[in-house]
N, C-alpha and C positions, 0 to 999 in steps of 0.2 A: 654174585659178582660185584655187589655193589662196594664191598670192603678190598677190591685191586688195587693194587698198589698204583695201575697204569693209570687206573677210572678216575681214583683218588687225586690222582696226579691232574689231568686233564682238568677236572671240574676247580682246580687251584689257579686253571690259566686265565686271567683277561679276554678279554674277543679280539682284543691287537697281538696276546700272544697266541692267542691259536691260529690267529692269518699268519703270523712269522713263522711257528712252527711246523705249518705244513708247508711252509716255502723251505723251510729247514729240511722235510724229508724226504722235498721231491728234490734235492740237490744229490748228484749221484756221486760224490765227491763222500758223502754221508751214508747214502744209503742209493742199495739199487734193487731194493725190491716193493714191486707196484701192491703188495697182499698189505705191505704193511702201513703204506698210504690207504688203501682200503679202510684197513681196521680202524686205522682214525681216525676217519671220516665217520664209519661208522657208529661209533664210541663217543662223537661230538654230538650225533644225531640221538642216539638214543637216551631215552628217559630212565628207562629200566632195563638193560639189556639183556638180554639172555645170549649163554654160551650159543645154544644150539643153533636159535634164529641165525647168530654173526658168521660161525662156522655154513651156513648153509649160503647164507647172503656171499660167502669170500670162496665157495671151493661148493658150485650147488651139485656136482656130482659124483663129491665125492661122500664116503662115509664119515659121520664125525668121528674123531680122534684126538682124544683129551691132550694125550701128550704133547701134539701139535700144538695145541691151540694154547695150552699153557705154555709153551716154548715161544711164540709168536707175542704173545701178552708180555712174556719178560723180554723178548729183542727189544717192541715198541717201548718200553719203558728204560731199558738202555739208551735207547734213542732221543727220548724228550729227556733225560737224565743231563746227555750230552749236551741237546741246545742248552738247555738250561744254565750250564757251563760257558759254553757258546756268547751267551747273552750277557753274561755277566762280564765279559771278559771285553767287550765295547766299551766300557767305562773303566780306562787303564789304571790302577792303584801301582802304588809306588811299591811292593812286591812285585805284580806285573812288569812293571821295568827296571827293577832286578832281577826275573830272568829272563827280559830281551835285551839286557848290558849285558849278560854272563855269556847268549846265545852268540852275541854279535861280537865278545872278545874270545872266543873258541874257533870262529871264524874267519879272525885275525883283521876285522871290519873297528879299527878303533876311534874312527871318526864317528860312528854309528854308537859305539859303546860308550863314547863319551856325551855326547849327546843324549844320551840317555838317563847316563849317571847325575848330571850336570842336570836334569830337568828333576828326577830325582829327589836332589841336594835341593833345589829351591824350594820345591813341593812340603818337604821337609821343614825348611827353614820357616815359610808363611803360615803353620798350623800350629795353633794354639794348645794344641795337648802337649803336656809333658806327662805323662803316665807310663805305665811299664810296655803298652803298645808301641808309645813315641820310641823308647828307651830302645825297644826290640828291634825298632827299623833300622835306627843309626846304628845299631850292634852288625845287621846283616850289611848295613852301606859300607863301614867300614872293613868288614869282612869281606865284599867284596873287592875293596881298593887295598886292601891289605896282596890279595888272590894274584890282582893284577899285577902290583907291583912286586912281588918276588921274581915276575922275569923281567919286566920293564926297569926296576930301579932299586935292587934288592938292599941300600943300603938306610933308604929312608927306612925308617920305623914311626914315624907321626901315624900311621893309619894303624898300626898294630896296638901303639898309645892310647887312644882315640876306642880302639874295637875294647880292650878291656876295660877302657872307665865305662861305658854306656851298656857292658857286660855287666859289670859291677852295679850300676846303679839301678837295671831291669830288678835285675835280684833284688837288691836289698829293698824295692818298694815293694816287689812281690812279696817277699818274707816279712816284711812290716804289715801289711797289710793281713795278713794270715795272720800273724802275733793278736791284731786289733779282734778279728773273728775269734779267735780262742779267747782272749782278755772278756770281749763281751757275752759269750756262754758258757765260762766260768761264773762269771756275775750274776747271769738268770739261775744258773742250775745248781753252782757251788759245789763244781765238780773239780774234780782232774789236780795233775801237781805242778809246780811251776818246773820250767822246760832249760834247763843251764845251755841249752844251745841257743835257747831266743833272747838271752842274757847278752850271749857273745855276741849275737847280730846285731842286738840295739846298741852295744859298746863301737860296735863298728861302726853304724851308721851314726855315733854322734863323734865321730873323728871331726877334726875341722874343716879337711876337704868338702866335705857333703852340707856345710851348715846352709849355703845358699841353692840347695835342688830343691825345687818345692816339694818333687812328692816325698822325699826323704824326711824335710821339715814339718811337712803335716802330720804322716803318720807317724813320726815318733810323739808330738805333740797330741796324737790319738791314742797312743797306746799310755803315757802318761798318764793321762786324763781318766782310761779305763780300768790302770793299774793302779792308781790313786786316788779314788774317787773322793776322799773328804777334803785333799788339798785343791781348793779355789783356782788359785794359781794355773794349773794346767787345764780346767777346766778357757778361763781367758788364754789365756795363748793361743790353742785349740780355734775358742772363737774368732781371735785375731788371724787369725793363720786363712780361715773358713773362705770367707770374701775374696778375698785376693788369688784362693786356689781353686774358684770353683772355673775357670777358664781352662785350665788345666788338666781334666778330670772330666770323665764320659759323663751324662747324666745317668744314668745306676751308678756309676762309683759316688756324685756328691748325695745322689739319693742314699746311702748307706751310708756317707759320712753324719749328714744328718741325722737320720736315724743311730749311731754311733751318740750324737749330742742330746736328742731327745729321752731316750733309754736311761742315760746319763743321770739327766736332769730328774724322769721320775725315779728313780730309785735313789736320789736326795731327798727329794719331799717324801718318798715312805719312810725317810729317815730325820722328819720333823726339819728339813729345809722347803719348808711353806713359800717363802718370795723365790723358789724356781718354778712354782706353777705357771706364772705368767711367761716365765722365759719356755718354756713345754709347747705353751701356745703359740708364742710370736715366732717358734722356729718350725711348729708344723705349719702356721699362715703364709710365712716368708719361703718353706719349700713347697707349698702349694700352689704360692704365686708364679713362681720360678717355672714350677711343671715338674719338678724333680720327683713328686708321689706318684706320677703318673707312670706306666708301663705298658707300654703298646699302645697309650689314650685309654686306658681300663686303671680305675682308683681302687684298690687294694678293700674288701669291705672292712677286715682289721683297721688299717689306717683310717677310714671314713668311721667307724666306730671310735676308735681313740680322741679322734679330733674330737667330736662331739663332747667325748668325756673329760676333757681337757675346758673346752670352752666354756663346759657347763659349773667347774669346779672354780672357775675363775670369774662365776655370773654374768658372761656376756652371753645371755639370754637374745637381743637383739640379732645379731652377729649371726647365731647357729641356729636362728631361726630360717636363718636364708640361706645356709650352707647346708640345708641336711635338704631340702629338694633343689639348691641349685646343685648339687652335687653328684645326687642320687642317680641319675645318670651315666656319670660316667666309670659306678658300677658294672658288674658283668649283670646278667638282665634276669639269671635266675635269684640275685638273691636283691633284687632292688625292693621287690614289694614289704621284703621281711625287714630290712635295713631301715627303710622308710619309718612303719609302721612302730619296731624298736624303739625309734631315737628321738619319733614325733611324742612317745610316749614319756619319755627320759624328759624330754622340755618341758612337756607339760606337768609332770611332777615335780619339778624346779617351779612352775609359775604356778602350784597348787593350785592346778585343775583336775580333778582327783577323777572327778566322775568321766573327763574325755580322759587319763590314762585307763582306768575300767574298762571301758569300750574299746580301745585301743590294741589291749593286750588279753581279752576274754574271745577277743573273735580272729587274732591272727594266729596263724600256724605254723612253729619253727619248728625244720626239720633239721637244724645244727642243732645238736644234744646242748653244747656250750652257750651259745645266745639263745636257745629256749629255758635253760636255767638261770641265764642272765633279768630273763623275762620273768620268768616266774617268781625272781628274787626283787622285780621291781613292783611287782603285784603283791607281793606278801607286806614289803612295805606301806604302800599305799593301805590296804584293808589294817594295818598297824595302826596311821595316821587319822585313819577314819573310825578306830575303837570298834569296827566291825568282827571280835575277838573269834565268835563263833565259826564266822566264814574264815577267818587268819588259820583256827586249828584245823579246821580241814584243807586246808591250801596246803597247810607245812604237812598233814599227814600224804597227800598226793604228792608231791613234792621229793618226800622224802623218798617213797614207793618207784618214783621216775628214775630218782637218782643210781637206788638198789636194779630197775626192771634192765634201764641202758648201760649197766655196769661202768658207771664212768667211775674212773680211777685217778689212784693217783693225787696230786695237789687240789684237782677239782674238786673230787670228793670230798677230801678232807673242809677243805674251804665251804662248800655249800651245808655240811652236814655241823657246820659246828652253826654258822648263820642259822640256819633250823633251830639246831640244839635251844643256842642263846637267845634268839627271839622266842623261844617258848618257855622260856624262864622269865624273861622280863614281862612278858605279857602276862605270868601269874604271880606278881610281885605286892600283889594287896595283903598276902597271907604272909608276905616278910619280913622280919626287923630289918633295923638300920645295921647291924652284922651282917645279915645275910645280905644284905645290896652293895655292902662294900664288898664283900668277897667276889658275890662277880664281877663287878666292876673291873677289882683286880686281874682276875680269870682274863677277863675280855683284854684286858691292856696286856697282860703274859702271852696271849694265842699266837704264836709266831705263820699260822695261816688263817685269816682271819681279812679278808677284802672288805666287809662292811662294820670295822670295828668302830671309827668316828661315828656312824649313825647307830649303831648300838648303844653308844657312849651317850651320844643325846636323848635316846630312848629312854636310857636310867635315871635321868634327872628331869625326865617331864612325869613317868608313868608313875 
């Protein structure tokens, strides 16, 4: 019983809403049967409850009967389904009072209907989103003043004016915005083909009507940005644009606009624009401060790994010294101890402390196949640094055995198994000419999947 949708439901409520809700289903307006106040009670009181126990406790002379009892389970859960509804509906949104304008002009109550519209329309006016949510209400407000006036004053047209521009502009942020998602996993995957309909939308939306909608202005300024990644230019616009629209825009939307300019930024620097690593940094700092990487108060362990790796390529050692356990918290709590222990190691092999990354990453346990290879590739390095060759060729043969037993596939693969490869080449580069170390050098600089290619590259000119 303990996976009921009803139990599930119950142990989700507060203690202010279980007192509301059982005031909810002793109202007979709701409900008029006293079994299923029973059951509630019941269901509030038990720890572990058993079918049979409830059924005997609710009906003790009768026989139990599944069918009942699961018929009973889904009323009560129709039931809290309702308040739940119920409760939500005390705190009136401007939906809400477009269908108690709509109820009260059917009713032919237009003082009422206007009074409603009219609170509405301020409501509206005082909030600072302009987004495709903003865009959607004033499409339904004028929709409904459009509704009204076909019998009130059927010659105006301002409201039917009015209902397709704010029709028009929902859309075209929506569809902007969908363009940006595709632009940015074309760019990761280097899939798909370009789209002659998303052609026609962005032609659309750079009409001159639309030049002053922010969200039209941004997201064409995003999808520039993504479609063009080597020209500067729309990369600054983009930014300029950024500030001034984050008022306008939920935090998940600027949280992915950001991430839109991060992504951005590194995939310049893996294209030898080096002075964007700092800009990488100051805009994961700038939407950490903001709260924008946050989701629900839970920090993404992705993003809490990135950051680190950003801050460390940029040597503010100090800095991410203090972000990796002031931080580590407001991970989810199974993967804190491993995020910790990863990234305390990461720092400490930047301030070559070799022997606490050793200790570090010999006695932690990852059970992400990805961040254990991550691990494992920081450990190969370190026994590299430390000319420990014997322990290195047994790391890389383990290593490699991990890679082949968790069948990881795909870019991983490829990516960990050439790092393997190539660190075991250079590690036996005493038996080499000066031929044979330019060639791999070469190799390593040709490898189009290859994540630890700069530290291989320094690896061939010390060993």
């Amino acid at each position: 019983m303990q996976n009921s949708n009803v139990i599930q439901l119950i142990r989700s409520f507060s203690a202010q809403e279980l007192k509301h809700a059982r005031r909810f289903l002793e109202s007979p307006y709701f409900n008029l049967r006293t079994d299923l106040i029973q059951l509630f009670d019941l269901l509030c009181q038990a720890r572990n409850p058993d079918k049979q126990e409830l059924w005997s406790a609710l009906f003790p002379t009768e026989p139990f009967d599944e069918t009942r009892f699961r018929l009973l389970l889904s009323y009560l859960n129709r039931l809290l389904e309702t308040f739940l509804q119920t409760e939500a509906l005390k705190n009136k949104t401007i939906p809400d009072r477009f269908q108690l304008a709509r109820l009260y002009r059917r009713r032919g109550l237009m003082g009422h209907y206007e009074r409603q519209m009219s609170a509405a329309g301020r409501e509206l006016e005082q909030q600072s989103l302009r987004n495709v949510h903003y865009h959607n209400l004033l499409r339904d407000f004028y929709q409904e003043q459009h509704d009204m006036q076909l019998t009130q004053n059927p010659t105006n047209t301002e409201s039917i004016r009015m209902l397709a521009r704010h029709t028009d502009v929902a859309y075209l942020v929506h569809r902007l915005r969908l363009i940006c998602l595709e632009l940015a996993q074309k760019n990761v995957y280097q899939a798909g083909e370009d789209n002659s309909i998303n052609q026609s939308i962005i032609r659309l939306a750079e009409r001159p009507e639309w030049v002053d909608t922010p969200g039209i202005a941004l997201y064409l300024a995003t999808s520039r940005m993504l479609a063009f990644p080597e020209e500067d230019g729309h990369f600054r616009q983009f930014m300029a644009l950024l500030p001034e629209s984050e008022q306008h825009f939920s935090p998940g939307e600027i949280r992915e606009l950001y991430m839109f300019a991060i992504n951005h930024c590194i995939r310049q620097t893996n294209r030898g624009e080096q002075h964007l690593e700092q800009e990488v940094l100051r805009l994961y700092r700038q939407a950490l401060e903001a709260g924008y990487l946050f989701e629900n108060g839970v920090l993404s362990r992705f993003t809490y790994h990135n950051i680190v790796a950003a801050a460390l390529r940029c040597g503010e050692l100090e800095w991410v010294a203090g972000f990796i356990p002031d931080y580590n918290g407001y991970l989810e709590p199974k993967y804190r101890n491993s995020a910790l222990s990863f990234n305390q190691a990461r720092l400490d092999y930047a301030r070559h402390q070799y022997d606490s990354v050793l200790i570090l990453l010999q006695k932690a346990n990852y059970n992400d196949p990805l961040l254990n290879l991550a691990a494992k590739t920081l450990l190969l390095k370190t026994y590299f640094v430390l000319q420990e060759f014997d322990l290195l060729q047994s790391h890389l043969d383990a290593m490699r055995n991990y890679i082949h037993r968790k069948k990881v596939i795909g870019y991983h693969r490829k990516n960990y198994l050439n790092i393997i490869r190539f660190t075991e080449r250079i590690s036996n580069l005493a038996d080499l000419d000066r031929q044979a170390r330019e060639q791999i050098r070469q190799q390593i600089r040709d490898e189009p999947v290859l994540t630890e290619k700069e530290w291989l590259l320094e690896c061939l000119l010390v060993h």
